[in-house]
PDB file as gemmi writes it, atoms N, CA and C in Angstrom:
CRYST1    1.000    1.000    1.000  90.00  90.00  90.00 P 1                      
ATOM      1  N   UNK A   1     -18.560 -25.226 -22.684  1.00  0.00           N  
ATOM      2  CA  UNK A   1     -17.625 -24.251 -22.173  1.00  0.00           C  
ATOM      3  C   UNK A   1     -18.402 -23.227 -21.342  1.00  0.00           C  
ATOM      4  N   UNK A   2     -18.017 -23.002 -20.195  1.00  0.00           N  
ATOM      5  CA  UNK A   2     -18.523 -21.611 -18.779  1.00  0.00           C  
ATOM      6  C   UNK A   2     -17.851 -20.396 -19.707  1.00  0.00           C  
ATOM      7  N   UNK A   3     -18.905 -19.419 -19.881  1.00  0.00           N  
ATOM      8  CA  UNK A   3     -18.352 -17.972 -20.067  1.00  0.00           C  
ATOM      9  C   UNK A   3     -19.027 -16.975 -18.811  1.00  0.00           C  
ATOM     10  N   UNK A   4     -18.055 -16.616 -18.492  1.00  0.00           N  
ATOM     11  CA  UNK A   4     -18.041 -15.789 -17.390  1.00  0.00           C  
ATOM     12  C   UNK A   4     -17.367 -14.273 -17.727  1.00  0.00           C  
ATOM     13  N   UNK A   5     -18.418 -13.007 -17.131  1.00  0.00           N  
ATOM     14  CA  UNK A   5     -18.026 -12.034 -17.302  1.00  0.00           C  
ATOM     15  C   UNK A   5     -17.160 -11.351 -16.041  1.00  0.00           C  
ATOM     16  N   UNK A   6     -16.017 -10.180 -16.037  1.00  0.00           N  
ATOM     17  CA  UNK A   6     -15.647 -10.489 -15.028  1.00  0.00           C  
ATOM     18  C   UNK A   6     -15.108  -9.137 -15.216  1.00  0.00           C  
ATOM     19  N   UNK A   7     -14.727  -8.229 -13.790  1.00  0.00           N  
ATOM     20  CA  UNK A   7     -14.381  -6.702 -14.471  1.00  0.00           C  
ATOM     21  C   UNK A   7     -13.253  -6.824 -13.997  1.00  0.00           C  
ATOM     22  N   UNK A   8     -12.432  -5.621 -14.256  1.00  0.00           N  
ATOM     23  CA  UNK A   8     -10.783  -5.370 -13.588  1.00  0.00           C  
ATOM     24  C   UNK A   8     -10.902  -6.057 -12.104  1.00  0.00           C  
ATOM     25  N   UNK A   9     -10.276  -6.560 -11.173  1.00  0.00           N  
ATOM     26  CA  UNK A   9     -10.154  -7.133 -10.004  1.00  0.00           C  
ATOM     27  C   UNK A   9     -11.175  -8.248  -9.159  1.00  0.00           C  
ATOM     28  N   UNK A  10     -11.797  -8.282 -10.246  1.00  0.00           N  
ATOM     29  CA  UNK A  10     -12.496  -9.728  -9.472  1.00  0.00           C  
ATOM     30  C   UNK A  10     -11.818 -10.919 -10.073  1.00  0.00           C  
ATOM     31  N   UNK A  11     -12.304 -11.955  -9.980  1.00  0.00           N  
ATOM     32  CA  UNK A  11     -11.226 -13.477  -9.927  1.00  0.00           C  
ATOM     33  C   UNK A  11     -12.567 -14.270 -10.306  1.00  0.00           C  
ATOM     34  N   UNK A  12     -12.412 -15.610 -10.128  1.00  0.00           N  
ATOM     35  CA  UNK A  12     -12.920 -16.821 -10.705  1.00  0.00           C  
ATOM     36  C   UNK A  12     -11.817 -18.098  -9.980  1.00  0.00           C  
ATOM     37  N   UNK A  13     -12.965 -18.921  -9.040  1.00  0.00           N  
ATOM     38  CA  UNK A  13     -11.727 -19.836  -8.201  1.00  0.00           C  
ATOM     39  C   UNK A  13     -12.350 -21.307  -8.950  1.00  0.00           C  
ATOM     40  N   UNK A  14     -10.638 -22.068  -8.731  1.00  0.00           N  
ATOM     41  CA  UNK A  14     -11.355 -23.871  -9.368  1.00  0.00           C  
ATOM     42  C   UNK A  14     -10.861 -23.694  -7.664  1.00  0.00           C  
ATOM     43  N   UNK A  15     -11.699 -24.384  -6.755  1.00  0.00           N  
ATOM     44  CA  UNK A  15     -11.660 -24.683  -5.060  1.00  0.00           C  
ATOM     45  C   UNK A  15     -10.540 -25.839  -5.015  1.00  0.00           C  
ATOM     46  N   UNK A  16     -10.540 -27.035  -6.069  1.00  0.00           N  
ATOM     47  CA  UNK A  16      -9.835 -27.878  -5.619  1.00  0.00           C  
ATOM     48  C   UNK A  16     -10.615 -28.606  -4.961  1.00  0.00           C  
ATOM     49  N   UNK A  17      -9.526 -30.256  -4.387  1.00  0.00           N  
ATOM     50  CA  UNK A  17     -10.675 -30.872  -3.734  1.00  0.00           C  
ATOM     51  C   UNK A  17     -10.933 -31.108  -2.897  1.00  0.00           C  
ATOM     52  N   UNK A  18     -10.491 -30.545  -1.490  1.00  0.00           N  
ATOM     53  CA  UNK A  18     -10.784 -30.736  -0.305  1.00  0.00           C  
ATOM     54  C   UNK A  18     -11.981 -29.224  -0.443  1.00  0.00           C  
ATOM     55  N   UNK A  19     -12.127 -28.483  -0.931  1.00  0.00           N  
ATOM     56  CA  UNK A  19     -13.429 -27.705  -0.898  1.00  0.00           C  
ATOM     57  C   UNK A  19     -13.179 -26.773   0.385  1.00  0.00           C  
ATOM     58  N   UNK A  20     -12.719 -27.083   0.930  1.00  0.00           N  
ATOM     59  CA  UNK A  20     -12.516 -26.061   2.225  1.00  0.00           C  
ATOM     60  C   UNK A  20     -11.484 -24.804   1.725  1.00  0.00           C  
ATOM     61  N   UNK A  21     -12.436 -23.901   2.194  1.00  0.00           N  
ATOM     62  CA  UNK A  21     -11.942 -22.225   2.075  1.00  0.00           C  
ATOM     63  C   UNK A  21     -10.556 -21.891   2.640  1.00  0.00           C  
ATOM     64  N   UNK A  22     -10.137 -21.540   1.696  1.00  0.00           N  
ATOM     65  CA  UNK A  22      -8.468 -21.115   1.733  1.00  0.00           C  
ATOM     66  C   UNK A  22      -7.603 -22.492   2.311  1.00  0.00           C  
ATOM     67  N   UNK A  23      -7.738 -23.441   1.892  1.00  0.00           N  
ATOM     68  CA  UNK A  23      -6.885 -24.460   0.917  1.00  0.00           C  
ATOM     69  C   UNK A  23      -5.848 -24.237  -0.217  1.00  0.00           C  
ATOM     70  N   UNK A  24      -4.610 -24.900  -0.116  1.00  0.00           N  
ATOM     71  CA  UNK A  24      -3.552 -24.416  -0.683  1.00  0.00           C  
ATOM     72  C   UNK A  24      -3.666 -25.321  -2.200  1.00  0.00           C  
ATOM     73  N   UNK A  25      -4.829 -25.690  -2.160  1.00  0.00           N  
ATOM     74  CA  UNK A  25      -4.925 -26.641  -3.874  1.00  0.00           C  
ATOM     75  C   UNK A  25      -5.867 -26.057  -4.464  1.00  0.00           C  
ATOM     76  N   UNK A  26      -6.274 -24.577  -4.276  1.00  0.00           N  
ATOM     77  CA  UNK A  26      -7.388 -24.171  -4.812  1.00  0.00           C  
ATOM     78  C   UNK A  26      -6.280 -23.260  -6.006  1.00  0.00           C  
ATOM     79  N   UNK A  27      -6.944 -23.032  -6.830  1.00  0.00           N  
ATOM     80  CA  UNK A  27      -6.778 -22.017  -8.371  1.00  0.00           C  
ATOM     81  C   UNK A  27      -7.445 -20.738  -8.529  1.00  0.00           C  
ATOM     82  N   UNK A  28      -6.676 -19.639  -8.102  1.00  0.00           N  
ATOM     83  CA  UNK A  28      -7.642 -18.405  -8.594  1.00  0.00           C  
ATOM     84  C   UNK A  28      -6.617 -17.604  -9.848  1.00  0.00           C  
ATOM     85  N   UNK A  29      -7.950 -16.827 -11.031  1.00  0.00           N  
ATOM     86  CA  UNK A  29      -7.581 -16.288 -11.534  1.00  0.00           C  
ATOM     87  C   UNK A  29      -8.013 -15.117 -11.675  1.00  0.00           C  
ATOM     88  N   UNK A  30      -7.116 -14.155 -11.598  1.00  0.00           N  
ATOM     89  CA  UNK A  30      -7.653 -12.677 -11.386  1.00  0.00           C  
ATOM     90  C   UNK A  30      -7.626 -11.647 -12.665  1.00  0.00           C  
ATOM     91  N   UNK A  31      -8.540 -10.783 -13.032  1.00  0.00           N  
ATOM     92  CA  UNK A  31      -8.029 -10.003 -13.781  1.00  0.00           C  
ATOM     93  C   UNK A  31      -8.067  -8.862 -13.274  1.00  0.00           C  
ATOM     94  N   UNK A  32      -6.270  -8.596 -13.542  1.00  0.00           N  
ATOM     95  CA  UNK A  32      -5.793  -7.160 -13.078  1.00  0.00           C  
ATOM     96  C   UNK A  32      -5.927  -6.189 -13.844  1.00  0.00           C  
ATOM     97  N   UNK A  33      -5.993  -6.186 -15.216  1.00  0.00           N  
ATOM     98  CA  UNK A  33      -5.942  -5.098 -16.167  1.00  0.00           C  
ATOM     99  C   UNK A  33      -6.762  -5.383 -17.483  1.00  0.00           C  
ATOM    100  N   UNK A  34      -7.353  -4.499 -17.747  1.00  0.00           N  
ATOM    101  CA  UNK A  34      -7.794  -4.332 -19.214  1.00  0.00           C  
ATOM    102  C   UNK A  34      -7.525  -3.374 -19.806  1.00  0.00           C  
ATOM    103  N   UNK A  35      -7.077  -2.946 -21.053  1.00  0.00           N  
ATOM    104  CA  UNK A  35      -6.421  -1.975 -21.964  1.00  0.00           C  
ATOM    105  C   UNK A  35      -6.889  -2.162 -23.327  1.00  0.00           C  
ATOM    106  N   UNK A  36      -7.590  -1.716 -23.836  1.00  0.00           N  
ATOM    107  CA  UNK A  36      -8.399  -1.787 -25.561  1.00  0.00           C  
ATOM    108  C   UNK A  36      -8.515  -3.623 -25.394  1.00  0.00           C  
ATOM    109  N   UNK A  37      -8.132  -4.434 -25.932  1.00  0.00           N  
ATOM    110  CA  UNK A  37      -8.025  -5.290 -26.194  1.00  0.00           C  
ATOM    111  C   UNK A  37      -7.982  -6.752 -25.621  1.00  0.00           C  
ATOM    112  N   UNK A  38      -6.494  -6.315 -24.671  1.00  0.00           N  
ATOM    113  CA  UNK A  38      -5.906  -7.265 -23.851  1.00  0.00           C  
ATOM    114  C   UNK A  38      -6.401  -6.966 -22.519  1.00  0.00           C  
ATOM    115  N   UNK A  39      -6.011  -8.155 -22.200  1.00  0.00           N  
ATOM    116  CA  UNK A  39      -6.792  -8.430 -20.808  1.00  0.00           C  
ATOM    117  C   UNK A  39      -5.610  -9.002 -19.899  1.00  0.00           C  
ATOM    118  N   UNK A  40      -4.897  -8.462 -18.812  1.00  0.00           N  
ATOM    119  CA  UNK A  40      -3.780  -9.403 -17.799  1.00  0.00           C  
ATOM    120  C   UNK A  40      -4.699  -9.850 -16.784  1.00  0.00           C  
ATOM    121  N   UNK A  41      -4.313 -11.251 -16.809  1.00  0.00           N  
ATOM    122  CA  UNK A  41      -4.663 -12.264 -16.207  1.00  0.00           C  
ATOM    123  C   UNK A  41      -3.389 -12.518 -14.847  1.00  0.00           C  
ATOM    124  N   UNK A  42      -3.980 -12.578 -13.635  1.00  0.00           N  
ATOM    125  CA  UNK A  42      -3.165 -13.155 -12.941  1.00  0.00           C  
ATOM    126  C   UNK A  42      -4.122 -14.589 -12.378  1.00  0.00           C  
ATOM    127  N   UNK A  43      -2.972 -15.467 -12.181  1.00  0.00           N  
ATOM    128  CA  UNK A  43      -3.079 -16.518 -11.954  1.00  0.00           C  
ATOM    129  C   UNK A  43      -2.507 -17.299 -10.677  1.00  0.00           C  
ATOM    130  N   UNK A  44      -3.143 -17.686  -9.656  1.00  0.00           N  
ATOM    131  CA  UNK A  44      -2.405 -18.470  -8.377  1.00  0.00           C  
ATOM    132  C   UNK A  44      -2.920 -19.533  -7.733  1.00  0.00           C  
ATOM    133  N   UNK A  45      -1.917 -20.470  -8.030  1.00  0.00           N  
ATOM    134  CA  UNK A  45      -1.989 -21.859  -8.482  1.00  0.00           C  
ATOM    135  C   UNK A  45      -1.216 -22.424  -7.903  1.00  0.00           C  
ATOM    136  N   UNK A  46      -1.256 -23.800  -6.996  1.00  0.00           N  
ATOM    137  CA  UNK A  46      -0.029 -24.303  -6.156  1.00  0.00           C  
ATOM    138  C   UNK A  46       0.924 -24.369  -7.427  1.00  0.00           C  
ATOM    139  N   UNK A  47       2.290 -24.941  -6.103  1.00  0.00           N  
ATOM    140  CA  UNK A  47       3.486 -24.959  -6.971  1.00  0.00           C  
ATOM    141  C   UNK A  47       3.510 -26.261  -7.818  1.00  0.00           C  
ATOM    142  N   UNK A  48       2.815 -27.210  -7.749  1.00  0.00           N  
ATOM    143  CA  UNK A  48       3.049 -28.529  -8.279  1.00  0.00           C  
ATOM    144  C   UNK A  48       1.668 -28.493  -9.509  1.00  0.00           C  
ATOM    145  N   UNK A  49       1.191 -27.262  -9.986  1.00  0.00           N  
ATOM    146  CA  UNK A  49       0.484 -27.090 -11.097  1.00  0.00           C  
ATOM    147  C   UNK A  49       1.488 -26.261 -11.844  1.00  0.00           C  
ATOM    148  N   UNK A  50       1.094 -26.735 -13.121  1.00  0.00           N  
ATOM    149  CA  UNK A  50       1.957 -26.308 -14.341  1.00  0.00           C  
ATOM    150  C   UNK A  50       1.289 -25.200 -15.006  1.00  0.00           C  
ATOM    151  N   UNK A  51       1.106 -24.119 -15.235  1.00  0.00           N  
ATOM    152  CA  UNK A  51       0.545 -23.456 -15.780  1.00  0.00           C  
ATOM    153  C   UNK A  51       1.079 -23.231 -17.192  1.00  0.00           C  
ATOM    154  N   UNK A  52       0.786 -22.880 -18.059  1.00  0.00           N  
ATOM    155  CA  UNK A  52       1.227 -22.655 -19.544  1.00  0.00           C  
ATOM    156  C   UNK A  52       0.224 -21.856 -20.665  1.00  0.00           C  
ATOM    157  N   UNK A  53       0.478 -20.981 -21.296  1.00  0.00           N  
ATOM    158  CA  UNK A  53      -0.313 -20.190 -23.145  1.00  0.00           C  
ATOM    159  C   UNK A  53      -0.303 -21.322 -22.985  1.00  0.00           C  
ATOM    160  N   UNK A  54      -1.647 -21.409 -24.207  1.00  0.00           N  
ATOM    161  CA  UNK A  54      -1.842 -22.305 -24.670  1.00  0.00           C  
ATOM    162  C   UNK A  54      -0.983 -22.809 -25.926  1.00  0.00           C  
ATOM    163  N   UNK A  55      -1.278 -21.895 -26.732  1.00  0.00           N  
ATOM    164  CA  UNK A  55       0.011 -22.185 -27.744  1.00  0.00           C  
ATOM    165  C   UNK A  55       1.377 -22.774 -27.435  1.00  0.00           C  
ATOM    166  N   UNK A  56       1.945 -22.480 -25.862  1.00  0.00           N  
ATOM    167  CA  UNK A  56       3.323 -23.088 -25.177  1.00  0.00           C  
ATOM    168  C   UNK A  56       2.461 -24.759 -25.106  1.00  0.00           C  
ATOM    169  N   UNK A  57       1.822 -24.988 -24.603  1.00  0.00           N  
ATOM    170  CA  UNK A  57       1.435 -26.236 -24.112  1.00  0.00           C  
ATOM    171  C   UNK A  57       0.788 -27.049 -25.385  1.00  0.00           C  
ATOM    172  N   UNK A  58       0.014 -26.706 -26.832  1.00  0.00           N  
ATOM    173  CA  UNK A  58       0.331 -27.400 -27.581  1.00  0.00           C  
ATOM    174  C   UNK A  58       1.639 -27.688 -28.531  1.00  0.00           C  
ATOM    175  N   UNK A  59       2.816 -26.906 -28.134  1.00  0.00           N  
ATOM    176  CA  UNK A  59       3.696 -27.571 -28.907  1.00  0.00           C  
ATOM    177  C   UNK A  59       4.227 -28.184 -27.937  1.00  0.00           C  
ATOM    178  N   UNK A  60       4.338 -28.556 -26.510  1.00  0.00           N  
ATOM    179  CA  UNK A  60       4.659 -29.057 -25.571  1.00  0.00           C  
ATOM    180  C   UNK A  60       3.800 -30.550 -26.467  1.00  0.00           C  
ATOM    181  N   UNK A  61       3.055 -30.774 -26.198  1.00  0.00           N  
ATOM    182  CA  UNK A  61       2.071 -31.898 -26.892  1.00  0.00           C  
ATOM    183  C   UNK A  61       2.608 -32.709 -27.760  1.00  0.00           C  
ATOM    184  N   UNK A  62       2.672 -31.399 -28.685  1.00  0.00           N  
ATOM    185  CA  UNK A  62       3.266 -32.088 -30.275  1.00  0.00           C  
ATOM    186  C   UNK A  62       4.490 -32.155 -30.241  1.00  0.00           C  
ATOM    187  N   UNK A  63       5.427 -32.212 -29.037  1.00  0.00           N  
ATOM    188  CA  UNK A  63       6.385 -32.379 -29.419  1.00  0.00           C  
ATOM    189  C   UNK A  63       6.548 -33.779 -28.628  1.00  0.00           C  
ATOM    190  N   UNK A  64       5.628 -34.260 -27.283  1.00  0.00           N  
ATOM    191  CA  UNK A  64       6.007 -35.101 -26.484  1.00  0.00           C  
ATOM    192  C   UNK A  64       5.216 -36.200 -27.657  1.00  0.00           C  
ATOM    193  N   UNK A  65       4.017 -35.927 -28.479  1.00  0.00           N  
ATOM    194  CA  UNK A  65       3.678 -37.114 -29.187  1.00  0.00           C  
ATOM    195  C   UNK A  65       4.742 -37.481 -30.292  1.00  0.00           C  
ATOM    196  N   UNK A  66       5.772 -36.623 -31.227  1.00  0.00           N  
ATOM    197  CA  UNK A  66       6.793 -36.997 -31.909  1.00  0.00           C  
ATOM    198  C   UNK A  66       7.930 -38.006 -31.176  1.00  0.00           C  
ATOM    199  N   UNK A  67       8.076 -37.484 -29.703  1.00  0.00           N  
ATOM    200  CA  UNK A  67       8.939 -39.010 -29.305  1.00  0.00           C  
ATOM    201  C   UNK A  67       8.586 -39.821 -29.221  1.00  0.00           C  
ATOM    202  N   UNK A  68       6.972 -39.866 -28.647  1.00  0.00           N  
ATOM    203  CA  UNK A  68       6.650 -41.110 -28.482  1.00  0.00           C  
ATOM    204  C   UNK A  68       6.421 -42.116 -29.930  1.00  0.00           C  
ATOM    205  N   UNK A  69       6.419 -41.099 -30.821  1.00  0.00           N  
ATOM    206  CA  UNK A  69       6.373 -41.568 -32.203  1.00  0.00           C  
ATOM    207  C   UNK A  69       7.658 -42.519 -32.399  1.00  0.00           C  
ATOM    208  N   UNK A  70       8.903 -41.762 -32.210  1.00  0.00           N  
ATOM    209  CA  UNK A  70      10.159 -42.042 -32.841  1.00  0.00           C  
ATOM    210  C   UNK A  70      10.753 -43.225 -31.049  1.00  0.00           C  
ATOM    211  N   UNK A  71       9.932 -43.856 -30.407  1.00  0.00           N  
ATOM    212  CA  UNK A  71      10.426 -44.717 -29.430  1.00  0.00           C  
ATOM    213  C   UNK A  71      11.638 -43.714 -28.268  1.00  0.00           C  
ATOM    214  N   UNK A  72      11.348 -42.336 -28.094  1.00  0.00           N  
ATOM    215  CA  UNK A  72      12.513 -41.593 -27.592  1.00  0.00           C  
ATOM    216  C   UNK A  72      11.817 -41.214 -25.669  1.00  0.00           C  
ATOM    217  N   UNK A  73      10.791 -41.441 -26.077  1.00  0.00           N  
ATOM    218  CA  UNK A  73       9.890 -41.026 -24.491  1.00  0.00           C  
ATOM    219  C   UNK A  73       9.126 -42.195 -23.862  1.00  0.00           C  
ATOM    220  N   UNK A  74       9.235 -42.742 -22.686  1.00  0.00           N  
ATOM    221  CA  UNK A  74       8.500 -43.740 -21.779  1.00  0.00           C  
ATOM    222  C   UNK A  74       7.088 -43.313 -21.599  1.00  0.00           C  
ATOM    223  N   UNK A  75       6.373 -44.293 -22.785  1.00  0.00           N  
ATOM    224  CA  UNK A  75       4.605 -43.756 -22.044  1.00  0.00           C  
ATOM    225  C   UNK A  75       3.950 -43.944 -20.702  1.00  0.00           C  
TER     226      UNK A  75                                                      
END                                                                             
């Protein structure tokens, strides 16, 4: 795992894969705010990436592996 330190308004980019600068498949995430604790994250990401908490996206998981359990979802 990359740990990266990062203060109020700087970012962290995934480029994507054409690699060329300001490409619409690149991923930046910014942090706008810090307050005791929490940290807001902004995030900008084409439209055909899914972003999700993590916690949203493992019950997304566990719920797509229960159909596939019970024959209800096309693998």
């Amino acid at each position: 795992m990359l740990h990266l330190s990062r203060k109020e308004g700087e970012s962290i980019v995934f480029p994507g894969r054409s690699l060329r600068p300001f490409d619409d498949d690149q991923i930046e995430i910014v942090v706008l705010d810090i307050v005791g604790d929490k940290v807001r994250l902004g995030i900008d990401a084409p439209d055909a990436i899914e972003v999700y908490r993590h916690e949203v996206w493992r019950g997304i998981r566990r719920d797509e592996r229960k159909e596939r359990e019970h024959g209800n979802l096309n693998s």
